[in-house]
PDB file of the backbone (N, CA, C, O) and the ligand in Angstrom, with CONECT records:
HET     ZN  A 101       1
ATOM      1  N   UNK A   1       0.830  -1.211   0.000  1.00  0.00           N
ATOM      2  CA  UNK A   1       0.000   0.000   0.000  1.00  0.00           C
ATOM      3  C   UNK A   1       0.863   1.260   0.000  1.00  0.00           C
ATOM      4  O   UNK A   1       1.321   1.732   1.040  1.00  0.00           O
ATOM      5  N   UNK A   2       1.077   1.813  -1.281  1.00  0.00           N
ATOM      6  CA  UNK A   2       1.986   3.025  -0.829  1.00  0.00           C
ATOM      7  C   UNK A   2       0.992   4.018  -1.974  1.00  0.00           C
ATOM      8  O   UNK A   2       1.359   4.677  -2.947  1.00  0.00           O
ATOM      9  N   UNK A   3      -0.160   3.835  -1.486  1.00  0.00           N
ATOM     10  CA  UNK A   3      -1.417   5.121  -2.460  1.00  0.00           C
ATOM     11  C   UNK A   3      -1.168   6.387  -1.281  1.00  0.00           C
ATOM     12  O   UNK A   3      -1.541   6.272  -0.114  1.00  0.00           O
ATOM     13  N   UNK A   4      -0.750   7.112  -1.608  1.00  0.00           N
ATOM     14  CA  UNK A   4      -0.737   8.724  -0.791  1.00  0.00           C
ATOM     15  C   UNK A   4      -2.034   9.419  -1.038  1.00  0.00           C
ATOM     16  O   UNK A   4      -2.892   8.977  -1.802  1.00  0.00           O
ATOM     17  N   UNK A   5      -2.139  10.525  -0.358  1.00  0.00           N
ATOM     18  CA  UNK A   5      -3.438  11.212  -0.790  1.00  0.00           C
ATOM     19  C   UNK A   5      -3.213  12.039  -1.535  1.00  0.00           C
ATOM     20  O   UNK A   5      -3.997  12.977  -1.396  1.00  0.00           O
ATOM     21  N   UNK A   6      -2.041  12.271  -2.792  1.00  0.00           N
ATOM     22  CA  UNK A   6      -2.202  13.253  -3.794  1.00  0.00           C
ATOM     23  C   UNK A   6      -2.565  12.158  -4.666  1.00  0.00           C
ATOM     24  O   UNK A   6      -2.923  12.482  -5.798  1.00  0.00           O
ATOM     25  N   UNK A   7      -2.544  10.832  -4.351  1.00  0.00           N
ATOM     26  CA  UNK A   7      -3.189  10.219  -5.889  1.00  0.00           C
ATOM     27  C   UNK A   7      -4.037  10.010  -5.955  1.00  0.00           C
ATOM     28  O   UNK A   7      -4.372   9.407  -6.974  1.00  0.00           O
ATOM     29  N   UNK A   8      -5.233  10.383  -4.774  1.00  0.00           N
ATOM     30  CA  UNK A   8      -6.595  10.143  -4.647  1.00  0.00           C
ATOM     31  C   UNK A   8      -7.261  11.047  -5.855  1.00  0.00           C
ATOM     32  O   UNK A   8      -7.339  12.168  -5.353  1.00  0.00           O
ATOM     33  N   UNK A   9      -7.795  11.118  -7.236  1.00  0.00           N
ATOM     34  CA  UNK A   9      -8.184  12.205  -8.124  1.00  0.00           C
ATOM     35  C   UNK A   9      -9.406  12.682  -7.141  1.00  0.00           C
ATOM     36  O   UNK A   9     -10.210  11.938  -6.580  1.00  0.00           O
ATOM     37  N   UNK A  10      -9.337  14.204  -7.073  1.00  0.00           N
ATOM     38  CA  UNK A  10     -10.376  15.130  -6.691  1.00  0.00           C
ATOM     39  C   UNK A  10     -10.880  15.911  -8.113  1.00  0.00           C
ATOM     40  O   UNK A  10     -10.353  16.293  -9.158  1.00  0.00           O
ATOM     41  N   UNK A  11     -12.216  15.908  -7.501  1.00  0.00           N
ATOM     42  CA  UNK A  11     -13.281  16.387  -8.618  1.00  0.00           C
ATOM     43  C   UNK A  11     -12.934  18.314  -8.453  1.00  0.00           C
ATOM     44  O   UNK A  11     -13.306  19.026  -9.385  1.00  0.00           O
ATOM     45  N   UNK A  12     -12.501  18.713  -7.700  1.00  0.00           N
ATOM     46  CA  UNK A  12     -11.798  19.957  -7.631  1.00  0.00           C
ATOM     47  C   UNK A  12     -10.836  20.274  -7.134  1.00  0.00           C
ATOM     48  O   UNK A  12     -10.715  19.724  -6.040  1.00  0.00           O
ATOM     49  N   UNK A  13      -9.628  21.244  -7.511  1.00  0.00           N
ATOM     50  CA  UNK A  13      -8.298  21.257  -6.726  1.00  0.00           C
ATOM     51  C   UNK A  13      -8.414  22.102  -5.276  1.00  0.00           C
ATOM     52  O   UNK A  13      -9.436  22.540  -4.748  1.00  0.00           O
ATOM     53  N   UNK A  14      -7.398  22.162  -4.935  1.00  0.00           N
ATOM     54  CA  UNK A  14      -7.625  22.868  -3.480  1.00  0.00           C
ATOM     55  C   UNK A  14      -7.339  24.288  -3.540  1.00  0.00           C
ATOM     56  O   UNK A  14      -7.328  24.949  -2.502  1.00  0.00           O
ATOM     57  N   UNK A  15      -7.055  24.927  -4.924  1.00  0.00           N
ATOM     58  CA  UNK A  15      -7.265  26.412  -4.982  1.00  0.00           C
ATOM     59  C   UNK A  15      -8.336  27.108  -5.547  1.00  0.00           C
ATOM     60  O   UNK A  15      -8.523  28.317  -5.684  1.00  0.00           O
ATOM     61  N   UNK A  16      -9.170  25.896  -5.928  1.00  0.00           N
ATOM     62  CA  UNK A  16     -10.246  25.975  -6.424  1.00  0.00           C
ATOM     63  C   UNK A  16     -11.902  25.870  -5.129  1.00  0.00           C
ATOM     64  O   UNK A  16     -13.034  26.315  -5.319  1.00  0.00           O
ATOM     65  N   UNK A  17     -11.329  25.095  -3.889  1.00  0.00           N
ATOM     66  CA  UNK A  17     -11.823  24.927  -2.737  1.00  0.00           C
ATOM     67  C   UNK A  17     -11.629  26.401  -2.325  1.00  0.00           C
ATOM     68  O   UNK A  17     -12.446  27.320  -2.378  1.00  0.00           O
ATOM     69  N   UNK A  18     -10.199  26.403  -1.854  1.00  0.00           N
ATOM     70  CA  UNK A  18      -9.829  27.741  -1.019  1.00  0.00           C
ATOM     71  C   UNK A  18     -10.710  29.362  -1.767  1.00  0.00           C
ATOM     72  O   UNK A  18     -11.091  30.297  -1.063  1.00  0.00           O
ATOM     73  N   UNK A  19     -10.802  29.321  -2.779  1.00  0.00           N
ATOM     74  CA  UNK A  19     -11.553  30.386  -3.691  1.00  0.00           C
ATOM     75  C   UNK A  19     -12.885  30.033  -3.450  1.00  0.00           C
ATOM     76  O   UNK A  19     -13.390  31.103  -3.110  1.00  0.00           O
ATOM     77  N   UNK A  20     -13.703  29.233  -3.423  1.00  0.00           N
ATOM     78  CA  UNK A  20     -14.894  29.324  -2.808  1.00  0.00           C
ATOM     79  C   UNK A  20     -15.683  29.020  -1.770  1.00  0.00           C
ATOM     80  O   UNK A  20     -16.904  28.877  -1.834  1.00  0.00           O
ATOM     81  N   UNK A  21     -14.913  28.903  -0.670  1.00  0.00           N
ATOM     82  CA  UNK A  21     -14.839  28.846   0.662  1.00  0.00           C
ATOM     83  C   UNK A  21     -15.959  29.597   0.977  1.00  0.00           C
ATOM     84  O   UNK A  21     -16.988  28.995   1.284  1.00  0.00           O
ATOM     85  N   UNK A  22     -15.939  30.816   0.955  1.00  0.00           N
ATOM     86  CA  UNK A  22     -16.561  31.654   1.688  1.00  0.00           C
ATOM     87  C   UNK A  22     -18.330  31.681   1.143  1.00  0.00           C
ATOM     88  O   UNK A  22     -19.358  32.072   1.696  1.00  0.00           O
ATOM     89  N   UNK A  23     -18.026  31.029  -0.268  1.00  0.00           N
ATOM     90  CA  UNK A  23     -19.507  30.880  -0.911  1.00  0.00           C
ATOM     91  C   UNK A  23     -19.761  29.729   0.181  1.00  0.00           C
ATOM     92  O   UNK A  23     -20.317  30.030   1.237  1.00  0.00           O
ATOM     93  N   UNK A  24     -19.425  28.647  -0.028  1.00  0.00           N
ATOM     94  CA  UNK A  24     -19.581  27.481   0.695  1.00  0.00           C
ATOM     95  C   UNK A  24     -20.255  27.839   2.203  1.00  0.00           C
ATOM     96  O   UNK A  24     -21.395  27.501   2.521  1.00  0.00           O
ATOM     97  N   UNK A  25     -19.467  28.473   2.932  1.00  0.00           N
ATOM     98  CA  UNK A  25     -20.101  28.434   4.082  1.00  0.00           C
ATOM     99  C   UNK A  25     -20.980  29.903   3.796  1.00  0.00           C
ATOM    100  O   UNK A  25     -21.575  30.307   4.795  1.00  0.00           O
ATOM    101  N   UNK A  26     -21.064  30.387   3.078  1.00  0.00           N
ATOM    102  CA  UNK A  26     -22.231  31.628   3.249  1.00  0.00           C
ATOM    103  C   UNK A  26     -23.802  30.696   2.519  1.00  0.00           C
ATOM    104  O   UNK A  26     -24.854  31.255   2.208  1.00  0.00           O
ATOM    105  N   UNK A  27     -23.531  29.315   2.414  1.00  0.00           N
ATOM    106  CA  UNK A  27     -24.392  29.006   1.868  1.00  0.00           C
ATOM    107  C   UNK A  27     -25.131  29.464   0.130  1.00  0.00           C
ATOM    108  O   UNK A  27     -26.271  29.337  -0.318  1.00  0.00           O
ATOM    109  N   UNK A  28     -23.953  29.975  -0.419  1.00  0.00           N
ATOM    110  CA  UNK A  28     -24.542  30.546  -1.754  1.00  0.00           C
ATOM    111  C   UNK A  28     -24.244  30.087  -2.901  1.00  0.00           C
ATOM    112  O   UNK A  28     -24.658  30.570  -3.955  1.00  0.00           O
ATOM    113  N   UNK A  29     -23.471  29.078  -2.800  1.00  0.00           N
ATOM    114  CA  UNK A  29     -22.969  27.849  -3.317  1.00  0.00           C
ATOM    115  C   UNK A  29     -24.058  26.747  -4.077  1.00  0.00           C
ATOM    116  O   UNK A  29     -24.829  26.240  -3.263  1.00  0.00           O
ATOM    117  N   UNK A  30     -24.220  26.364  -5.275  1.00  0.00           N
ATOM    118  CA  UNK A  30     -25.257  25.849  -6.229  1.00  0.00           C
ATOM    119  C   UNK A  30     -25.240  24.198  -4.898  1.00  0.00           C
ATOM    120  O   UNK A  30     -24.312  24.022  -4.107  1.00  0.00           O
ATOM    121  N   UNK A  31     -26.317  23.370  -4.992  1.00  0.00           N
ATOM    122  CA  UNK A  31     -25.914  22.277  -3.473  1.00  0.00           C
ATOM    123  C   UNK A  31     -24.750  21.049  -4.490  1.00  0.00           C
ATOM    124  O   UNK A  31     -23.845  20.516  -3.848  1.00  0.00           O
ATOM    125  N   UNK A  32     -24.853  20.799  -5.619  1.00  0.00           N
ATOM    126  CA  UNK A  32     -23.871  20.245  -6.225  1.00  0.00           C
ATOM    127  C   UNK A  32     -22.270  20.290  -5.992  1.00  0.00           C
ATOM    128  O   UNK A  32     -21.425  19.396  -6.032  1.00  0.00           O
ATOM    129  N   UNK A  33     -22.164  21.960  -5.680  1.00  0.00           N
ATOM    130  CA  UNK A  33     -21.180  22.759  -5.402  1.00  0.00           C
ATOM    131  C   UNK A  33     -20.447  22.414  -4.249  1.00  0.00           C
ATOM    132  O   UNK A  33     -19.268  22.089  -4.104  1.00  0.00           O
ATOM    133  N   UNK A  34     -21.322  22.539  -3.509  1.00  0.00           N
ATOM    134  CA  UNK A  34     -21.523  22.675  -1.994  1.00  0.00           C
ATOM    135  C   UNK A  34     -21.058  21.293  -1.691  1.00  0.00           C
ATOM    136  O   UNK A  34     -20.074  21.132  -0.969  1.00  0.00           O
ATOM    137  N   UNK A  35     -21.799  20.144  -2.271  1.00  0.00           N
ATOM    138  CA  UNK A  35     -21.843  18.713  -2.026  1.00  0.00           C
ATOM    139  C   UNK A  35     -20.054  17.849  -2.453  1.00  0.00           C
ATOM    140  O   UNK A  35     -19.530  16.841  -1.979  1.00  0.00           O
ATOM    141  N   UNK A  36     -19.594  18.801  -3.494  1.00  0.00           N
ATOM    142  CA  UNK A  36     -18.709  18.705  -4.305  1.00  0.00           C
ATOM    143  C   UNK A  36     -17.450  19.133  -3.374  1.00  0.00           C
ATOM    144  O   UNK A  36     -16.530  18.397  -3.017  1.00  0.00           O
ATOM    145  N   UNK A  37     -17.629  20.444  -3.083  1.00  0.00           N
ATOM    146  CA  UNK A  37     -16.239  20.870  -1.651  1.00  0.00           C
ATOM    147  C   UNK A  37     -16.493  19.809  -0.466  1.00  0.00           C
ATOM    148  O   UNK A  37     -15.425  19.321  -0.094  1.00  0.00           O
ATOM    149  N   UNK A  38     -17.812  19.232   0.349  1.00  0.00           N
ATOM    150  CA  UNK A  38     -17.717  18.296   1.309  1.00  0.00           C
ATOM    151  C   UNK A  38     -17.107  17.637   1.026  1.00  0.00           C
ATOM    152  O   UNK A  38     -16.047  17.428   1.616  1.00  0.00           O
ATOM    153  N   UNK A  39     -17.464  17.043   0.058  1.00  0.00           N
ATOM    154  CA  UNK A  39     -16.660  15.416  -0.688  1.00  0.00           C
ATOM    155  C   UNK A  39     -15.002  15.825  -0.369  1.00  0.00           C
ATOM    156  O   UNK A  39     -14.249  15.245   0.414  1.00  0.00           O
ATOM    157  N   UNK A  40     -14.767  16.749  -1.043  1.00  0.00           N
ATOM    158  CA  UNK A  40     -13.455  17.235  -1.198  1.00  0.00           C
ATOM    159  C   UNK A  40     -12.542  17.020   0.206  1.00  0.00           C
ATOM    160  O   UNK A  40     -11.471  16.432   0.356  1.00  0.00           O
ATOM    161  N   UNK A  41     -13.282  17.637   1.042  1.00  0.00           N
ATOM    162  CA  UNK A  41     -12.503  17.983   2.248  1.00  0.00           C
ATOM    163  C   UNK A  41     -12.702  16.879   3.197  1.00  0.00           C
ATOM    164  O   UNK A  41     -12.140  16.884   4.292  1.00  0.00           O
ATOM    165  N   UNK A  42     -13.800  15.547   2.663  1.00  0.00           N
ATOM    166  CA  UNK A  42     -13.263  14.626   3.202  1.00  0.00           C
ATOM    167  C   UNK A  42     -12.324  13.560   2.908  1.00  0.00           C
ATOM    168  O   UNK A  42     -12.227  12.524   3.566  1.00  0.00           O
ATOM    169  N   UNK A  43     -11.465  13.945   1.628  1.00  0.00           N
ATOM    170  CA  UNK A  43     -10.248  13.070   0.850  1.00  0.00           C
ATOM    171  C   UNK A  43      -9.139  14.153   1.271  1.00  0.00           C
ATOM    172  O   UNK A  43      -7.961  13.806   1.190  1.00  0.00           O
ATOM    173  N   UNK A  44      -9.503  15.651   1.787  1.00  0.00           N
ATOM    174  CA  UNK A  44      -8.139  15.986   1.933  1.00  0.00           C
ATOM    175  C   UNK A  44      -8.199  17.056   3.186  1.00  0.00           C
ATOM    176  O   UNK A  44      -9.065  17.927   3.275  1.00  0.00           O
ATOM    177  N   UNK A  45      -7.379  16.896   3.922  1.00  0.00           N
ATOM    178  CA  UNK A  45      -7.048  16.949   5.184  1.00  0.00           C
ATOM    179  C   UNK A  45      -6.494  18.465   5.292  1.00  0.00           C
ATOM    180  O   UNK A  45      -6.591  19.112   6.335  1.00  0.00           O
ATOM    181  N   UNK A  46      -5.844  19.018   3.992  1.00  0.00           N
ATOM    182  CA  UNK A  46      -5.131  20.351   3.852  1.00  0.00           C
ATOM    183  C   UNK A  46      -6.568  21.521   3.825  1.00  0.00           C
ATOM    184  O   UNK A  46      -6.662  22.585   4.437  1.00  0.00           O
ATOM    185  N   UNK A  47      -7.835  20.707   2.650  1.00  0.00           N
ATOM    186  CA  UNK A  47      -8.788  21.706   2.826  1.00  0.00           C
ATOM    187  C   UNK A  47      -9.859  21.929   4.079  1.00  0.00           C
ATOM    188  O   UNK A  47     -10.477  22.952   4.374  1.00  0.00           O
ATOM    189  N   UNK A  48      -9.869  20.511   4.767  1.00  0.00           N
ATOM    190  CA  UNK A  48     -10.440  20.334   5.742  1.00  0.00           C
ATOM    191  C   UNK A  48      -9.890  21.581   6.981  1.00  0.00           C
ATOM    192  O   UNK A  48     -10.667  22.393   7.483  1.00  0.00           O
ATOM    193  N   UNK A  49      -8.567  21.506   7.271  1.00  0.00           N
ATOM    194  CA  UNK A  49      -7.811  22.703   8.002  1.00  0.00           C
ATOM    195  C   UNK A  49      -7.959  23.519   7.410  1.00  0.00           C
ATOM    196  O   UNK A  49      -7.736  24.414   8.226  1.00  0.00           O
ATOM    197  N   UNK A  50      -8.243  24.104   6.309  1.00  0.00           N
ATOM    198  CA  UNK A  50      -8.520  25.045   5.753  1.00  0.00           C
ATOM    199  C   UNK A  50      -9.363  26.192   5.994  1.00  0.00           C
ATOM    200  O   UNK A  50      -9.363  27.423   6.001  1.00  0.00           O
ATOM    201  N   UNK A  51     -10.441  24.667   6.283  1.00  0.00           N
ATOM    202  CA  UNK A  51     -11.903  25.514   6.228  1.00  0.00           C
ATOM    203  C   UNK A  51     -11.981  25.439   7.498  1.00  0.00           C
ATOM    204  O   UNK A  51     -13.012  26.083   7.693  1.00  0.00           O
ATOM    205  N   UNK A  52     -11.493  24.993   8.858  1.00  0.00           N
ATOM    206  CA  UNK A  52     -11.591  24.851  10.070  1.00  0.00           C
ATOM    207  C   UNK A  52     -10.545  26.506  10.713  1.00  0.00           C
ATOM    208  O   UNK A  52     -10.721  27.220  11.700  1.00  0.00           O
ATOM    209  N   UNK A  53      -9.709  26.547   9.810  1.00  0.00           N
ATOM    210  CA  UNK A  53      -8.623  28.486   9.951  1.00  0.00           C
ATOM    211  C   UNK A  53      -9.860  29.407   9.386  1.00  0.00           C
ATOM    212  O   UNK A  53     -10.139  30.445   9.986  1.00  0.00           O
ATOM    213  N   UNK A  54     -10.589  29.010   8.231  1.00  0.00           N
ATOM    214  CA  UNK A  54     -11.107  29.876   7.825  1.00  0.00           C
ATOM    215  C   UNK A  54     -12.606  30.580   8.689  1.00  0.00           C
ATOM    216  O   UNK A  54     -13.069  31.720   8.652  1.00  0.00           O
ATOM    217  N   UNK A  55     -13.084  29.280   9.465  1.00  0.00           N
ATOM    218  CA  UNK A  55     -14.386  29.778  10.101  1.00  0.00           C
ATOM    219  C   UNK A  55     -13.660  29.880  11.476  1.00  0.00           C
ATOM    220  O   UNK A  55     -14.492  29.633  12.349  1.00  0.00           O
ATOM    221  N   UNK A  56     -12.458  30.141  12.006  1.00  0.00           N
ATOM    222  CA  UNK A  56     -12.244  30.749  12.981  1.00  0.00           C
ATOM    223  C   UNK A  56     -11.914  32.227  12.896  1.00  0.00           C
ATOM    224  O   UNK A  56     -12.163  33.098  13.729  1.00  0.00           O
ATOM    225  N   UNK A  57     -11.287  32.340  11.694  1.00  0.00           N
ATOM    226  CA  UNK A  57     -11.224  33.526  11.504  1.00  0.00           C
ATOM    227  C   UNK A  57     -12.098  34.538  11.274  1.00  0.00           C
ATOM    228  O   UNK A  57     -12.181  35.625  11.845  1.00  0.00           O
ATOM    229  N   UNK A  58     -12.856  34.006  10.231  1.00  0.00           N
ATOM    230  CA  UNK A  58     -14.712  34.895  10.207  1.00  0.00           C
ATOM    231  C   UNK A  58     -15.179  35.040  11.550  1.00  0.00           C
ATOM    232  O   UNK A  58     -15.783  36.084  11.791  1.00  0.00           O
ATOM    233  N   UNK A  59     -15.044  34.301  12.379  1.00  0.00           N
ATOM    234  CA  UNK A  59     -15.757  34.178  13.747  1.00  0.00           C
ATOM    235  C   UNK A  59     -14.890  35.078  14.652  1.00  0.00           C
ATOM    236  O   UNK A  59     -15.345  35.555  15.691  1.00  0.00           O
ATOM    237  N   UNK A  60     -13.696  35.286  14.252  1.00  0.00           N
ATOM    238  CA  UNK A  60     -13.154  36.316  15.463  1.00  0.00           C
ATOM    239  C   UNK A  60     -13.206  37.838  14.804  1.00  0.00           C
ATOM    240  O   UNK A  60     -13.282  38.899  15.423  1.00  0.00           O
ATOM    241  N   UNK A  61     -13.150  37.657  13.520  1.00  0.00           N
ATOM    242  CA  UNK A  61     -13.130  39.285  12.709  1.00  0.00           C
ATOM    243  C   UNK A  61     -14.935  39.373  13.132  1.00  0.00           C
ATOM    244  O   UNK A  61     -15.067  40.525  13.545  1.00  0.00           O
ATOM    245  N   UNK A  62     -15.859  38.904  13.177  1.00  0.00           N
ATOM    246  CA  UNK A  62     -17.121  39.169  13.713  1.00  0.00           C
ATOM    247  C   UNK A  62     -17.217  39.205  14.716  1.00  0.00           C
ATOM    248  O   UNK A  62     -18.388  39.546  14.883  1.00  0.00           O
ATOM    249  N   UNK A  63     -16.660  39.053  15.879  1.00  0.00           N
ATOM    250  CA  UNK A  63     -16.220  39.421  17.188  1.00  0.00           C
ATOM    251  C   UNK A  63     -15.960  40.546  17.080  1.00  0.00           C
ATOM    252  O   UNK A  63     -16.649  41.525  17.367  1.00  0.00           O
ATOM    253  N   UNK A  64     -14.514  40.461  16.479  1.00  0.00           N
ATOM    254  CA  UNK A  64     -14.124  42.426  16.422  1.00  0.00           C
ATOM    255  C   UNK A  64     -14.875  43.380  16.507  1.00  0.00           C
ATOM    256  O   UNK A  64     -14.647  44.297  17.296  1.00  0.00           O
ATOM    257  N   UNK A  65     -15.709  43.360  15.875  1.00  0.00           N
ATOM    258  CA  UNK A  65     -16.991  44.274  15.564  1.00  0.00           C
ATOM    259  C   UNK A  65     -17.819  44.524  16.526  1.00  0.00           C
ATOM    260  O   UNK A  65     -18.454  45.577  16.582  1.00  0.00           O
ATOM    261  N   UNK A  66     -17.937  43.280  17.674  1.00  0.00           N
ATOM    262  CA  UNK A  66     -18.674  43.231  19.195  1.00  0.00           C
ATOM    263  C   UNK A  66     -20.028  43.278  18.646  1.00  0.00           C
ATOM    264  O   UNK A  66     -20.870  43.113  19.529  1.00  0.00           O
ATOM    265  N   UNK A  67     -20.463  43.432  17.596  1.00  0.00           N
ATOM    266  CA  UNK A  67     -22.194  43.441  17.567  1.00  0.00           C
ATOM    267  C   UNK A  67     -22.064  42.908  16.383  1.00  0.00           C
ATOM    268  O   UNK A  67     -21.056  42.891  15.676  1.00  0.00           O
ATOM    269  N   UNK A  68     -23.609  42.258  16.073  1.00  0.00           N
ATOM    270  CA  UNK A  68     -23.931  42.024  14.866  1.00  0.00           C
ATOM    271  C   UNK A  68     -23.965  42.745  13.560  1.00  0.00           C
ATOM    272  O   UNK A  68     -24.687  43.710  13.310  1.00  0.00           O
ATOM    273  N   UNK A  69     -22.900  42.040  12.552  1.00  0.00           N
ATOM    274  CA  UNK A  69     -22.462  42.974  11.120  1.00  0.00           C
ATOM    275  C   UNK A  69     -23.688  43.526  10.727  1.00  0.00           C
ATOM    276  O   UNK A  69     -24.716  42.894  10.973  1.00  0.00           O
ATOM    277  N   UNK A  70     -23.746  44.762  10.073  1.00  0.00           N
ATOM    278  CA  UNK A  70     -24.850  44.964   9.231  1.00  0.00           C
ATOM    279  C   UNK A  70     -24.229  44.474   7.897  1.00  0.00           C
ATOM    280  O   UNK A  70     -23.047  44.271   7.623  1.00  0.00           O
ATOM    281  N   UNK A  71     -25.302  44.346   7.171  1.00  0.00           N
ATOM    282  CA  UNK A  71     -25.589  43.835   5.403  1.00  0.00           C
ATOM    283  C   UNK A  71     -23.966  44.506   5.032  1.00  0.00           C
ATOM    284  O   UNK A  71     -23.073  43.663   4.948  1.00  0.00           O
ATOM    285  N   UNK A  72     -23.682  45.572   4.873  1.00  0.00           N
ATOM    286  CA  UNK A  72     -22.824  46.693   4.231  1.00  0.00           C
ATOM    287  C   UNK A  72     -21.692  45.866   5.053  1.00  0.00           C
ATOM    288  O   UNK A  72     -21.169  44.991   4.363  1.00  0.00           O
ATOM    289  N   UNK A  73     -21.267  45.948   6.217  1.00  0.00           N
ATOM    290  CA  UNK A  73     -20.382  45.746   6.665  1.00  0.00           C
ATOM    291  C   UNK A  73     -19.929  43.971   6.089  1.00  0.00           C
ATOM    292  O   UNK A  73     -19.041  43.574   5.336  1.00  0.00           O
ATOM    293  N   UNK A  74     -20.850  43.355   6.746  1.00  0.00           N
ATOM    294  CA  UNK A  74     -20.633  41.823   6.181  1.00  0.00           C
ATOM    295  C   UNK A  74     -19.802  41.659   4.438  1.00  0.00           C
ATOM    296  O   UNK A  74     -18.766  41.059   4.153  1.00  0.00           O
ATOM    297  N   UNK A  75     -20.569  42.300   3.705  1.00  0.00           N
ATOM    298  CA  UNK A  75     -20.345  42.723   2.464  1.00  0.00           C
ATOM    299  C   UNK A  75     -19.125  43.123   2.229  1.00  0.00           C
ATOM    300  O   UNK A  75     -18.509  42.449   1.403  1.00  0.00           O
ATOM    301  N   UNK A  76     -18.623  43.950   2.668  1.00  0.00           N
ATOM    302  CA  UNK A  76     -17.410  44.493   2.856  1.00  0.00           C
ATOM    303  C   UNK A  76     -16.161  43.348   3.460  1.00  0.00           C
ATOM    304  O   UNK A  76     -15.099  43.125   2.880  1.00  0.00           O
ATOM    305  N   UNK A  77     -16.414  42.995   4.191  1.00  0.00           N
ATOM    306  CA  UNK A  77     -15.356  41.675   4.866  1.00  0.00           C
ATOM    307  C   UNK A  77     -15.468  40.446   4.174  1.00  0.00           C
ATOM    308  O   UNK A  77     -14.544  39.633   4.194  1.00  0.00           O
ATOM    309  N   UNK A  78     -16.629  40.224   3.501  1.00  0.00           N
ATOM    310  CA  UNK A  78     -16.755  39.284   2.199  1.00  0.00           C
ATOM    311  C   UNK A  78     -15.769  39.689   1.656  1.00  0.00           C
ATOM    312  O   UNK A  78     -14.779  39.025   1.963  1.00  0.00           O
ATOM    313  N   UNK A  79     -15.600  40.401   1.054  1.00  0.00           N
ATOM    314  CA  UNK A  79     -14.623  41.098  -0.365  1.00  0.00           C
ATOM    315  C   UNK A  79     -13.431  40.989   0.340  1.00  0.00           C
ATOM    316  O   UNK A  79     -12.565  40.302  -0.201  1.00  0.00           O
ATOM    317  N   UNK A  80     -13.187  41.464   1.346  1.00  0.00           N
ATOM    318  CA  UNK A  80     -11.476  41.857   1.818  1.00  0.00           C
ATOM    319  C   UNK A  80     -10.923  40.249   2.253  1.00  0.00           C
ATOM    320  O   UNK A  80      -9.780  39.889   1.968  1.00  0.00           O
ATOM    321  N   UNK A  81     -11.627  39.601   2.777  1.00  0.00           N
ATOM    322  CA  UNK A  81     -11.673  38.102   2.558  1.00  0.00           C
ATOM    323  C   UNK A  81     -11.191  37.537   1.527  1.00  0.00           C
ATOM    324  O   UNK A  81     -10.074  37.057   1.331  1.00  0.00           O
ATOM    325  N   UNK A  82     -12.096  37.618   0.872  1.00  0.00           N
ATOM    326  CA  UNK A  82     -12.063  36.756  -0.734  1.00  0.00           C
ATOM    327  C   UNK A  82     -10.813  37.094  -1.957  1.00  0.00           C
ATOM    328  O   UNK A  82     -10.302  36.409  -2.843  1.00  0.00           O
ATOM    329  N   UNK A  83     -10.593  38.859  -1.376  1.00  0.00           N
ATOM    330  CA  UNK A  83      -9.217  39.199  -2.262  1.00  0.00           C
ATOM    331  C   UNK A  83      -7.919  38.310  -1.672  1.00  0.00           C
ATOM    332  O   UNK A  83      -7.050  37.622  -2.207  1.00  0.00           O
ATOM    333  N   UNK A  84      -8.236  38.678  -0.317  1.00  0.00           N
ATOM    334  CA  UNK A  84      -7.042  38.233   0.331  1.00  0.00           C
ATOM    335  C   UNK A  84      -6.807  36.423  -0.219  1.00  0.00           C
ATOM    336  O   UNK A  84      -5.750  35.958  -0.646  1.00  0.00           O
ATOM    337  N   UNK A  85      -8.005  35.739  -0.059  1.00  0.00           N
ATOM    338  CA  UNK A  85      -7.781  34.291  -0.114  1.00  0.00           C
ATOM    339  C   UNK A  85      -7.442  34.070  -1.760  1.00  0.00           C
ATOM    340  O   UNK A  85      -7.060  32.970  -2.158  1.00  0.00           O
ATOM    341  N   UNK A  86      -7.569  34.906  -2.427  1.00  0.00           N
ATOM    342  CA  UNK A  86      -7.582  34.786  -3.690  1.00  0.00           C
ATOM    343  C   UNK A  86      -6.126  35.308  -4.173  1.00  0.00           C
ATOM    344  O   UNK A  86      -5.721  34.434  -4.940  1.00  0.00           O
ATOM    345  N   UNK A  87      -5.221  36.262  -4.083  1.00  0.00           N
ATOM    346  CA  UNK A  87      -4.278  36.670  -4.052  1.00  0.00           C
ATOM    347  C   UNK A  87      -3.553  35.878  -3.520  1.00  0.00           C
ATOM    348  O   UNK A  87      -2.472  36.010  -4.093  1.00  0.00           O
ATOM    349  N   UNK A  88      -3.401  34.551  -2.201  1.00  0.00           N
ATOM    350  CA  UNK A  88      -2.818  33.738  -1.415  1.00  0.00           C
ATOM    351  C   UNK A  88      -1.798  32.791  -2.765  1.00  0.00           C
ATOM    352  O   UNK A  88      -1.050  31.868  -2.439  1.00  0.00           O
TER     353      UNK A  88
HETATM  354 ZN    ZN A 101      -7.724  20.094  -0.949  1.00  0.00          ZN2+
END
């Protein structure tokens, strides 16, 4: 047995995960989509931590704020998010 987990074929890569992360857990994600990153992150362990950094981090930058985001604000940390993870 010497199968590693880069030879497992994934139906999407993991910069392709990391880029829609934030759809994923904002729920805005088509459920195919959605069903498609689960799958994913249960063959790989890098996106799984991924997404376990990523909803700690949403969760403490929404802390920051001490109250509940409005629409505008949320909106706004979407984007500065998504550049950032996207630029990575
Ligand atoms: Zn991955």
């Amino acid at each position: 047995m010497s199968k590693s987990c880069s030879s497992v074929t994934l139906s999407l890569r993991c910069r392709e995960i990391s880029s829609s992360m934030l759809d994923y857990l904002d729920g805005s994600l088509p459920p195919e989509e959605a069903a498609m990153i689960e799958e994913h992150m249960r063959l790989c362990p890098d996106c799984a931590c991924f997404k376990a950094t990523y909803v700690a981090t949403t969760d403490l930058a929404s802390k920051a704020f001490s109250r509940a985001l409005t629409e505008t604000q949320r909106a706004l940390l979407c984007t500065k998010l998504r550049d950032a993870l996207r630029s990575a």
